[in-house]
Every structure is written in structure tokens, then in C-alpha cells.
DRENMI-540847 format. One record per atom (N, C-alpha, C, O): residue number from 1; residue in one letter; chain; y negated, x negated, z negated. Coordinates in Angstrom, 1 decimal. Atoms other than C-alpha are relative to their C-alpha. Layout:
N
MISE     i   aa   ch        Y        X        Z
MISE   NUM    A    A        Y        X        Z
...
This chain:
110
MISE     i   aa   ch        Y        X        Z
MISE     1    X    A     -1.1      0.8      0.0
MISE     1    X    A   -138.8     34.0     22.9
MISE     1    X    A     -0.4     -1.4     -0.5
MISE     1    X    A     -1.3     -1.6      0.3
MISE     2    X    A      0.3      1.0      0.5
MISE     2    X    A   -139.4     30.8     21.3
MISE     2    X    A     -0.4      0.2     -1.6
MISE     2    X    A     -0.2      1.3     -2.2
MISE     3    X    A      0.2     -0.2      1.7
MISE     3    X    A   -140.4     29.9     17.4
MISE     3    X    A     -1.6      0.1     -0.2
MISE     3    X    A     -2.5     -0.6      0.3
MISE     4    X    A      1.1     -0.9      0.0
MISE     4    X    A   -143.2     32.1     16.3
MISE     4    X    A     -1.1     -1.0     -0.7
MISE     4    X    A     -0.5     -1.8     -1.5
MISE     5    X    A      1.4      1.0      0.0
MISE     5    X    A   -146.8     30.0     15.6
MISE     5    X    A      0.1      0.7     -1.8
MISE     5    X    A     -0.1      0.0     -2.8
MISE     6    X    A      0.4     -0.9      1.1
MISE     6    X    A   -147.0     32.4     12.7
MISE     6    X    A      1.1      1.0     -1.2
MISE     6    X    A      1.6      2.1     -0.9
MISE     7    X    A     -1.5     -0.6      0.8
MISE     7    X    A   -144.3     33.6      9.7
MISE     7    X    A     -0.6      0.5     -1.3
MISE     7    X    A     -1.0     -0.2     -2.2
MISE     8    X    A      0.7     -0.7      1.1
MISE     8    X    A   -145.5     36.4      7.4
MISE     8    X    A      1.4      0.9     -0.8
MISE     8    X    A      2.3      1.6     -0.4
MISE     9    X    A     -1.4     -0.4      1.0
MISE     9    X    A   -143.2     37.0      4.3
MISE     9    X    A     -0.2      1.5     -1.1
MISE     9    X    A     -1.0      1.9     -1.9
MISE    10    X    A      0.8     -0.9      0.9
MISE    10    X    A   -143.3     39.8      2.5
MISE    10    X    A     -0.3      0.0     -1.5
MISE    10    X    A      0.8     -0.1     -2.2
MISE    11    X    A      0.4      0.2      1.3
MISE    11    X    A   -144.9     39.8     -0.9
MISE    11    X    A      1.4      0.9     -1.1
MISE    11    X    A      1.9      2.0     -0.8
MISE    12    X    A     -1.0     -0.6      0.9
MISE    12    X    A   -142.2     40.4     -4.1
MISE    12    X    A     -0.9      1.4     -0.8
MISE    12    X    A     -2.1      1.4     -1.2
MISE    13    X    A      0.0     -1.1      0.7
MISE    13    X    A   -142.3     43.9     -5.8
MISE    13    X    A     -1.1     -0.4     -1.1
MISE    13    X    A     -1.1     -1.6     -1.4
MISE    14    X    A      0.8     -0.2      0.9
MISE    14    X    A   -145.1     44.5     -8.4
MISE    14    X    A      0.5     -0.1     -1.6
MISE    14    X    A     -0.3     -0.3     -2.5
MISE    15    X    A     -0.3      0.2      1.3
MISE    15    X    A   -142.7     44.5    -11.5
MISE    15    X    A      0.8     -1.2      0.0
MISE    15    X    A      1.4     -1.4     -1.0
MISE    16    X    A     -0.7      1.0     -0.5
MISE    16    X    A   -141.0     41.2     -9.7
MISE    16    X    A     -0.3     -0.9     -1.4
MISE    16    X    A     -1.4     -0.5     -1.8
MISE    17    X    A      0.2      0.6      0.6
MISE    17    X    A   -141.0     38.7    -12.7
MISE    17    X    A      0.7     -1.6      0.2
MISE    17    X    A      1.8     -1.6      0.8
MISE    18    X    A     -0.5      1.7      0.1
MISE    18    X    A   -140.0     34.5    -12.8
MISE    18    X    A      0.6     -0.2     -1.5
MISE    18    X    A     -0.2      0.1     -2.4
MISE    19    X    A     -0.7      0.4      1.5
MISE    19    X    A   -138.0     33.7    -16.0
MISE    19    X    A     -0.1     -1.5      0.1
MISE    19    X    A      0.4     -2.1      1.1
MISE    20    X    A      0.0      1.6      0.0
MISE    20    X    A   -139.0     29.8    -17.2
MISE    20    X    A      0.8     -0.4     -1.0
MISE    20    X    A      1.4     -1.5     -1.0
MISE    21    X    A     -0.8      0.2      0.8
MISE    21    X    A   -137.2     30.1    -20.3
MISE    21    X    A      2.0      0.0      0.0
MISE    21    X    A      2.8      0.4     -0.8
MISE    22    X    A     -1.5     -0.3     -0.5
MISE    22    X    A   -133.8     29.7    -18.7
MISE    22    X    A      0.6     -1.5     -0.7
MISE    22    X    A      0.0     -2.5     -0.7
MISE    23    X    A     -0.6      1.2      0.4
MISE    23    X    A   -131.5     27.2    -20.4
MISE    23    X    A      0.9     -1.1      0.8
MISE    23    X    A      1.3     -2.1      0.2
MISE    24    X    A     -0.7      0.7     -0.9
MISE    24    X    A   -129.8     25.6    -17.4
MISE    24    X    A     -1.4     -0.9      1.0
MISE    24    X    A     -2.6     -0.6      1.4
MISE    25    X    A      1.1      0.7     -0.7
MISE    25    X    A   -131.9     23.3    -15.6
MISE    25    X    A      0.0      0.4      1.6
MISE    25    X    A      1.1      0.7      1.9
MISE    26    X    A      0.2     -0.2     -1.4
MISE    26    X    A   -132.7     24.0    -12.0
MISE    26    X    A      0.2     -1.0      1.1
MISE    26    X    A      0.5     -0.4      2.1
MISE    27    X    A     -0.6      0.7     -0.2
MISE    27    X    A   -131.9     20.8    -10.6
MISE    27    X    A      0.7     -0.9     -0.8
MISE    27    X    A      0.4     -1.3     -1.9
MISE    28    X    A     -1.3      0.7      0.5
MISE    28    X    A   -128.6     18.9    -11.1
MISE    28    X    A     -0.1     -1.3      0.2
MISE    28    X    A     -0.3     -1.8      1.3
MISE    29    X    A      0.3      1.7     -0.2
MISE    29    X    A   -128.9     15.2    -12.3
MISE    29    X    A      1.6     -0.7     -0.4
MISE    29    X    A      1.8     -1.6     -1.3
MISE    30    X    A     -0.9      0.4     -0.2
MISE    30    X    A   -125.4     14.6    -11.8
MISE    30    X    A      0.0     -1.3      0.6
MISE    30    X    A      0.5     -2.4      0.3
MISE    31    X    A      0.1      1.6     -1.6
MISE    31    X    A   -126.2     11.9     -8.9
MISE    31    X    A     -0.6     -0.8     -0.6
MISE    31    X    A     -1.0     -1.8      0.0
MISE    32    X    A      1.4      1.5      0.2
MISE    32    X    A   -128.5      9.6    -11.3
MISE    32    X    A      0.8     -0.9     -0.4
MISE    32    X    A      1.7     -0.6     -1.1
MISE    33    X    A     -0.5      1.4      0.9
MISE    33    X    A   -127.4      6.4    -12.3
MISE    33    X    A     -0.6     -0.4     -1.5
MISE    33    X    A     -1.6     -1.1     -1.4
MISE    34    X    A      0.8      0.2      1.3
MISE    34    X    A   -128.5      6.2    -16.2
MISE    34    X    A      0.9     -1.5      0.2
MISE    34    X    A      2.0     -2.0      0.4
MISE    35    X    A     -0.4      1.7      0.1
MISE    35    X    A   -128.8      2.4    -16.3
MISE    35    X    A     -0.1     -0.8     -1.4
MISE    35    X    A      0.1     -2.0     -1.5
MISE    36    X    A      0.1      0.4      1.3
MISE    36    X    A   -129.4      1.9    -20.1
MISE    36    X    A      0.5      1.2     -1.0
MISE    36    X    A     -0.2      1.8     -1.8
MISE    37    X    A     -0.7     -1.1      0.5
MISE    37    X    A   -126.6      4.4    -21.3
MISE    37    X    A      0.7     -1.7     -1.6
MISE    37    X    A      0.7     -1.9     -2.8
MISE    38    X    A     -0.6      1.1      0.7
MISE    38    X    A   -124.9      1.0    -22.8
MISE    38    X    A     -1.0     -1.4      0.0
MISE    38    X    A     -1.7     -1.8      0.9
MISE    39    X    A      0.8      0.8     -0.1
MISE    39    X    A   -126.4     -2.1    -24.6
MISE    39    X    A      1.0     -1.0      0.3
MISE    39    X    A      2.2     -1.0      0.1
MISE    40    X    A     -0.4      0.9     -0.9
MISE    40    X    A   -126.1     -5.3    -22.7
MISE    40    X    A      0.5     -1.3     -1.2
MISE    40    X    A      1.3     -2.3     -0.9
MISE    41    X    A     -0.8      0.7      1.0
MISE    41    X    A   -125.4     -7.0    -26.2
MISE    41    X    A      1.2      0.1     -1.1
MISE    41    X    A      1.2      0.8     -2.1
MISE    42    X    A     -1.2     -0.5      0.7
MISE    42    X    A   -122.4     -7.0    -27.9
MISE    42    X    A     -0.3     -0.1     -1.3
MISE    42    X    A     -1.0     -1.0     -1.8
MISE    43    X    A      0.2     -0.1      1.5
MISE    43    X    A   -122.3     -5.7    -31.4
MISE    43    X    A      0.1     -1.0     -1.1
MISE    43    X    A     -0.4     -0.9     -2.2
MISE    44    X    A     -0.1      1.6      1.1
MISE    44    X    A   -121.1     -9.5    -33.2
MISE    44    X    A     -1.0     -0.4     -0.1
MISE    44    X    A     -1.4     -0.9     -1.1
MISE    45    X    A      1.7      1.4      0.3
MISE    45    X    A   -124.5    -11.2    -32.2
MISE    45    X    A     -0.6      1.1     -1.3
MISE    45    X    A     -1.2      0.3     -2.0
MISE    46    X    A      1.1     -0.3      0.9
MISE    46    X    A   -126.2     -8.6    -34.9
MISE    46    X    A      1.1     -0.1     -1.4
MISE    46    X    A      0.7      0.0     -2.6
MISE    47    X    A     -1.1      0.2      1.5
MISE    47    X    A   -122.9     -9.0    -37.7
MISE    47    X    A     -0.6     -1.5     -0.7
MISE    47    X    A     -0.8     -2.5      0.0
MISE    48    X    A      0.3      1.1      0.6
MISE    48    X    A   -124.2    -11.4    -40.5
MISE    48    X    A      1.1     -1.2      0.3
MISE    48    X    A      2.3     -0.8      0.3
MISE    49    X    A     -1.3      1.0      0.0
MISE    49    X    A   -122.0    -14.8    -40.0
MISE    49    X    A      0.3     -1.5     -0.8
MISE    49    X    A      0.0     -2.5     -0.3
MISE    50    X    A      0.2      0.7      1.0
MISE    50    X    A   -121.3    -16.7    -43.3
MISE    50    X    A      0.2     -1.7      0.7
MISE    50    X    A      0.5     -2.5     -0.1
MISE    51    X    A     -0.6      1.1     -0.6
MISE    51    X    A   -120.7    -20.0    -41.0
MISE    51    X    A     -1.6     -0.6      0.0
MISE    51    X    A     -2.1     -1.6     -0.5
MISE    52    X    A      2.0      0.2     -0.4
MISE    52    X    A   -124.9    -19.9    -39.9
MISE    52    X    A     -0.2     -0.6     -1.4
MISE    52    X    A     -0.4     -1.8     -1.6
MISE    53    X    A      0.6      0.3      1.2
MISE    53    X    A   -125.7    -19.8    -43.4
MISE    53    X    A      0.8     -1.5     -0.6
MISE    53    X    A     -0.1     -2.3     -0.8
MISE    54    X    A     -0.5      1.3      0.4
MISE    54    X    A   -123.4    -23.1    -44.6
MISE    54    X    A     -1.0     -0.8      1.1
MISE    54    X    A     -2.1     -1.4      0.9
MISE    55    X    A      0.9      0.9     -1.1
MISE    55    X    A   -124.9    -24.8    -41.5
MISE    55    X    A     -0.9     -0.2     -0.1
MISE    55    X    A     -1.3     -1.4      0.2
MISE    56    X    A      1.1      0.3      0.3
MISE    56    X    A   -128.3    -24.2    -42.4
MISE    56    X    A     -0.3      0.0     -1.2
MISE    56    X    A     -1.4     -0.3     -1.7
MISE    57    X    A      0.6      0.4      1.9
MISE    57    X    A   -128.1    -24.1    -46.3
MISE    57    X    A     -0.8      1.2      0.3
MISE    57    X    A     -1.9      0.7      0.6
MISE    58    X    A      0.3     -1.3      0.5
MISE    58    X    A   -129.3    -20.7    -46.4
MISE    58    X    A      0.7      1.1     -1.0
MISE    58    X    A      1.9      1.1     -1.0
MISE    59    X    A     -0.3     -1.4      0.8
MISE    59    X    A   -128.7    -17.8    -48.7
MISE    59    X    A      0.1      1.7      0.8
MISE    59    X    A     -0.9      2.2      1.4
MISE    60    X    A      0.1     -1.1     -0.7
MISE    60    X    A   -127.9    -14.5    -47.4
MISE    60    X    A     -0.5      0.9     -0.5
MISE    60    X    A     -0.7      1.9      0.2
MISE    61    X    A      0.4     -0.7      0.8
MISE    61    X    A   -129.2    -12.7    -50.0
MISE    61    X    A     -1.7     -0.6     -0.4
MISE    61    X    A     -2.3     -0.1     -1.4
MISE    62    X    A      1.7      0.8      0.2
MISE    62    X    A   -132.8    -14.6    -50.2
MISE    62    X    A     -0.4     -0.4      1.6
MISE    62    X    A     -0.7     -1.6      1.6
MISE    63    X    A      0.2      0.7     -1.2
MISE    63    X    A   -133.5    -15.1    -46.4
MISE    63    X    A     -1.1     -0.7      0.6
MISE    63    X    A     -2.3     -0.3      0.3
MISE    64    X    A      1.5      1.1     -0.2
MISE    64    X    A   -136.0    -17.8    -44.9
MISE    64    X    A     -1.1      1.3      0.2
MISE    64    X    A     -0.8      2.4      0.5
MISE    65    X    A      1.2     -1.0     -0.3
MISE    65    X    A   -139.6    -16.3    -44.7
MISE    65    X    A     -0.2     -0.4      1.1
MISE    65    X    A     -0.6      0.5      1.9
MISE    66    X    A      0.8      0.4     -1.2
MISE    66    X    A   -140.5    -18.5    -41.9
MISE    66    X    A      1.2     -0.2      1.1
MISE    66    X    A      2.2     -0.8      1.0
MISE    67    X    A     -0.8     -0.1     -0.9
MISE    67    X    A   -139.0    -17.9    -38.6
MISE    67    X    A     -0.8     -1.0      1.4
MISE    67    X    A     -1.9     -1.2      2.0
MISE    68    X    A      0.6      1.1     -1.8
MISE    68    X    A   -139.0    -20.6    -35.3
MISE    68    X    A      0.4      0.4      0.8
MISE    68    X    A      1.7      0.3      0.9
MISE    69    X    A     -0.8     -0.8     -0.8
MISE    69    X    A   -138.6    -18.7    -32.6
MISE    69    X    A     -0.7     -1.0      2.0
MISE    69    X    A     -1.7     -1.4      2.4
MISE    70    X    A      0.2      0.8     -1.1
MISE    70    X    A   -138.2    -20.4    -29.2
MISE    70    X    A      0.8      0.9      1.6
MISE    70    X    A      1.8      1.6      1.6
MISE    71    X    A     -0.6     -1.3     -0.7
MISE    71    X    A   -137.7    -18.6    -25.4
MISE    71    X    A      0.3     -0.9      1.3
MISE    71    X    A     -0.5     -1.4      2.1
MISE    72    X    A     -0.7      0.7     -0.4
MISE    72    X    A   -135.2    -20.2    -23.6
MISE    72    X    A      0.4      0.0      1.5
MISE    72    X    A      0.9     -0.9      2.2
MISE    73    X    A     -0.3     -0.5     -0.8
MISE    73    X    A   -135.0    -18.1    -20.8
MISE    73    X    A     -1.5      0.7      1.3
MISE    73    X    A     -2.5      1.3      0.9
MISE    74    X    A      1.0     -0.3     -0.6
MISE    74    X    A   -137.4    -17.3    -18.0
MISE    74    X    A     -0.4      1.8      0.1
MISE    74    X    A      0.6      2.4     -0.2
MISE    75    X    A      0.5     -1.1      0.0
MISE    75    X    A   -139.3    -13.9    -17.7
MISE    75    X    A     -0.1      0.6      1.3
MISE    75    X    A     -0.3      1.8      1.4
MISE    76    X    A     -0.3     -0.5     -1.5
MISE    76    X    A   -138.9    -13.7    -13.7
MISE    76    X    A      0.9      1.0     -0.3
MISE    76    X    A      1.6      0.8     -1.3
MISE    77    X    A     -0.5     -1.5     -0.6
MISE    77    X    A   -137.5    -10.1    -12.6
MISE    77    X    A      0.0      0.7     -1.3
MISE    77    X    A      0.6      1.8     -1.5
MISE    78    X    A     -0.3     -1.3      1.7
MISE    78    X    A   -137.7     -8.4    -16.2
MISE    78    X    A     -1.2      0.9      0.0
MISE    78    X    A     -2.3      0.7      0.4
MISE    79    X    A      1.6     -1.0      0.0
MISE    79    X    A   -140.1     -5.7    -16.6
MISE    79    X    A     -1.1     -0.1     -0.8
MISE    79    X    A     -1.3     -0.9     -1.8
MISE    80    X    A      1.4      0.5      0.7
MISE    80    X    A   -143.5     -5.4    -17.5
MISE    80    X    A      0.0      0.1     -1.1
MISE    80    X    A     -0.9     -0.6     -1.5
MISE    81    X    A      0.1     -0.1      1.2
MISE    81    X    A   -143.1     -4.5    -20.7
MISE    81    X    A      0.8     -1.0     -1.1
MISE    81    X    A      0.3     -1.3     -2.2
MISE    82    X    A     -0.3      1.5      0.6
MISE    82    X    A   -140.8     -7.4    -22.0
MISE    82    X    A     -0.8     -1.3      0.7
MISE    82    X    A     -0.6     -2.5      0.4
MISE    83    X    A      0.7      1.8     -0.2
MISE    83    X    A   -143.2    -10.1    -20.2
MISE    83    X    A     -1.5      0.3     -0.7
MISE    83    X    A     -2.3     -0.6     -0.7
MISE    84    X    A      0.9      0.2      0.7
MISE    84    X    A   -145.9     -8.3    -22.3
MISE    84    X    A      0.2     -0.5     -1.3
MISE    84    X    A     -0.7     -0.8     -2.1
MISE    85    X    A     -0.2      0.1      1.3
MISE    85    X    A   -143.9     -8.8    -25.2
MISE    85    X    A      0.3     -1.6     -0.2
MISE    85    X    A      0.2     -2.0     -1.3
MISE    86    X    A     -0.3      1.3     -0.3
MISE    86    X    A   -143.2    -12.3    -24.5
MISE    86    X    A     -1.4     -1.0     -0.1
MISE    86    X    A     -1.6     -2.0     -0.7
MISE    87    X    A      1.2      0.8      0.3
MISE    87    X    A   -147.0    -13.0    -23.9
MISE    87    X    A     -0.2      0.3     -1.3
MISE    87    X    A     -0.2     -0.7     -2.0
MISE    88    X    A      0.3     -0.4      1.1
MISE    88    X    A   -147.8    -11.0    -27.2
MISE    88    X    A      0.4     -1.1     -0.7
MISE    88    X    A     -0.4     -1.8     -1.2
MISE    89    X    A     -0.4      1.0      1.3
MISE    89    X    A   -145.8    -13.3    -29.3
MISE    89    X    A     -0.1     -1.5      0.5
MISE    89    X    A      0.5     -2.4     -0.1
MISE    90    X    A      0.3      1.6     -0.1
MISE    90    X    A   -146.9    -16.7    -27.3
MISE    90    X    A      1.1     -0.6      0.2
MISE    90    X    A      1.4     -1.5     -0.5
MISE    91    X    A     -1.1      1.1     -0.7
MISE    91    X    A   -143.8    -17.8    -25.5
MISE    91    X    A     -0.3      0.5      1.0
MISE    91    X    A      0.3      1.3      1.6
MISE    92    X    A      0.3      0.3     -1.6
MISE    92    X    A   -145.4    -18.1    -22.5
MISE    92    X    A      0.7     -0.9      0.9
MISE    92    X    A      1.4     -0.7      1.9
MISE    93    X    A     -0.9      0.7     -0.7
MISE    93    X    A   -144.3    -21.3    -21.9
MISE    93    X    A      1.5     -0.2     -0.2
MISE    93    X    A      2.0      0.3     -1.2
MISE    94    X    A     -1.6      0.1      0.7
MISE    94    X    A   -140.5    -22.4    -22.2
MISE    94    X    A      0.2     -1.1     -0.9
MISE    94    X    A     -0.7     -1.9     -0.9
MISE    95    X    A     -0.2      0.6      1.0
MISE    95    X    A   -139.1    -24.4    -25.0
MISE    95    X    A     -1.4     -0.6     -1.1
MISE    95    X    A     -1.5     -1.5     -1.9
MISE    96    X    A      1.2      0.1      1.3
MISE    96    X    A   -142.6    -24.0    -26.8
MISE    96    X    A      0.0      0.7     -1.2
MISE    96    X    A     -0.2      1.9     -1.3
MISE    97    X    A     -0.3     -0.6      1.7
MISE    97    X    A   -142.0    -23.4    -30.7
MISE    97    X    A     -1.0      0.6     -0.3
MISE    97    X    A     -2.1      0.3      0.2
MISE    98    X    A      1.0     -0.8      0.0
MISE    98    X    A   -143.8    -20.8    -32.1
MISE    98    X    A      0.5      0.5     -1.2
MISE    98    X    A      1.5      1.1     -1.3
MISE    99    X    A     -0.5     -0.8      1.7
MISE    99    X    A   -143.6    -19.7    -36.1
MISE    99    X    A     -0.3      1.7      0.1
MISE    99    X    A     -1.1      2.2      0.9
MISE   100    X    A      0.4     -0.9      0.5
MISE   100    X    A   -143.5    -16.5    -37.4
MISE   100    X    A      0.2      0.5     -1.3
MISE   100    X    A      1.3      0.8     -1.5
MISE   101    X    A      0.3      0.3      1.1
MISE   101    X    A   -144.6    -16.1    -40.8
MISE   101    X    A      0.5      1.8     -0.7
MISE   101    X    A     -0.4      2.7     -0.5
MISE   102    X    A     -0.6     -1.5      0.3
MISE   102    X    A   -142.3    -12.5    -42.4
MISE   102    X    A     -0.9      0.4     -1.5
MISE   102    X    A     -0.7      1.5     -2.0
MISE   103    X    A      0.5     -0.5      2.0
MISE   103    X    A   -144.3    -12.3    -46.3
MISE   103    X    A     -1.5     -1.2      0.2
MISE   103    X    A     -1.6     -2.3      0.7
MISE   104    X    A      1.7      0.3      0.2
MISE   104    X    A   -148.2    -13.1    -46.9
MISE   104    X    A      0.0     -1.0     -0.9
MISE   104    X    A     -1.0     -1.6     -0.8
MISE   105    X    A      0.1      1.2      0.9
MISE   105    X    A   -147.4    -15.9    -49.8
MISE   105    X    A      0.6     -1.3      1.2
MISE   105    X    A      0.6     -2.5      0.8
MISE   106    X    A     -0.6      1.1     -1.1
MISE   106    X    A   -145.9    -18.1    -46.8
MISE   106    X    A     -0.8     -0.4      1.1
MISE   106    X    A     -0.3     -1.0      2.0
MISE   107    X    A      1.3      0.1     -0.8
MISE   107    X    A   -149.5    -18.2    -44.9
MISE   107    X    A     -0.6     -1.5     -0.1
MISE   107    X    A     -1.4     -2.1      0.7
MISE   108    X    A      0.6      2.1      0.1
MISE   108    X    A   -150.2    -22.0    -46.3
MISE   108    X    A      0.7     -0.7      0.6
MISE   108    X    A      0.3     -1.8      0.8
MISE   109    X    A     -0.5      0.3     -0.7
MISE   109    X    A   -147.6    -22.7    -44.4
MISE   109    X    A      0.1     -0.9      1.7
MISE   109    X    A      0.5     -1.8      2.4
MISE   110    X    A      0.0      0.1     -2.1
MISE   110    X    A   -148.3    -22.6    -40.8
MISE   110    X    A     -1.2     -1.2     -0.4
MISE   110    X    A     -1.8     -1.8      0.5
């Protein structure tokens, strides 16, 4: 009377087999939250915009070689992999300018 110390099951049949090649998955990922299904920037910031180019006397068809890229925004709560990318390119600190040099004839530059 009570629950037994000891629970012996019996072994499956000798021609019993497992199928892994099943095409349905085995658990259901209905319940996840995909959190990077949509990007968090809107498609205008990457559209060329002939207004930039008057403003800085650029060409859109010849574009500067040398880029000044400056990081405006703190690195608190982002993941490790954007504050490696942040150290990688030397915006560690904030509003510290930092070139980046796009074609090897623009190296006398810096």
C-alpha cells in the first residue's frame, strides 16, 4: 500500500525502432517570443537623400573616402557583442572622433 521504492518497466520489443528523421519537430515553439523578427530601424535612414549631399557638397556618385564616425550614445544594457564592436572600432569614449579610412590611396591622410 503505498508508492513502491522500486519501478521496473518493461523493455520495448526487439524489432522496436525510434524514427529521428521525422519532419515535425517534437517540441512546439509557438510560446517563444522572437525578439528580432523586425528591424528597429526604419527603412528611410538607409534611402540615399539628395538634401545630405547639397549640405555637404558631396557627389553621390563619387562618395567621400574618409569617414568621421562619432558614438553618441552609451553602450550600457546592449549586448556583448555590440560593446565589442564599439571597442573594436575605438568609440570607447563618447563624442570621441575617430576616422575611418574606405580606399588605401587615402592612408596619407590620417
Amino acid at each position: 500500500q503505498g508508492i513502491p521504492w522500486e519501478i521496473s518497466l518493461p523493455l520495448p520489443p526487439s524489432n522496436f525502432t525510434t524514427s529521428t528523421n521525422s519532419v515535425e519537430s517534437l517540441t512546439w515553439t509557438g510560446w517563444i517570443r522572437h525578439k528580432f523578427t523586425k528591424s528597429r530601424i526604419p527603412a528611410s535612414v538607409f534611402q540615399p537623400r539628395p538634401s545630405d549631399h547639397e549640405k555637404y557638397g558631396g557627389d553621390p556618385q563619387q562618395p567621400h573616402k574618409l569617414h568621421l564616425v562619432t558614438r553618441i550614445k552609451s553602450g550600457i544594457g546592449r549586448p556583448y557583442w555590440e560593446k565589442k564592436i564599439i571597442h573594436d572600432l575605438g568609440l570607447d569614449k563618447v563624442y570621441f572622433l575617430n576616422y575611418f579610412i574606405s580606399c588605401l590611396s587615402c592612408t596619407s591622410v590620417k
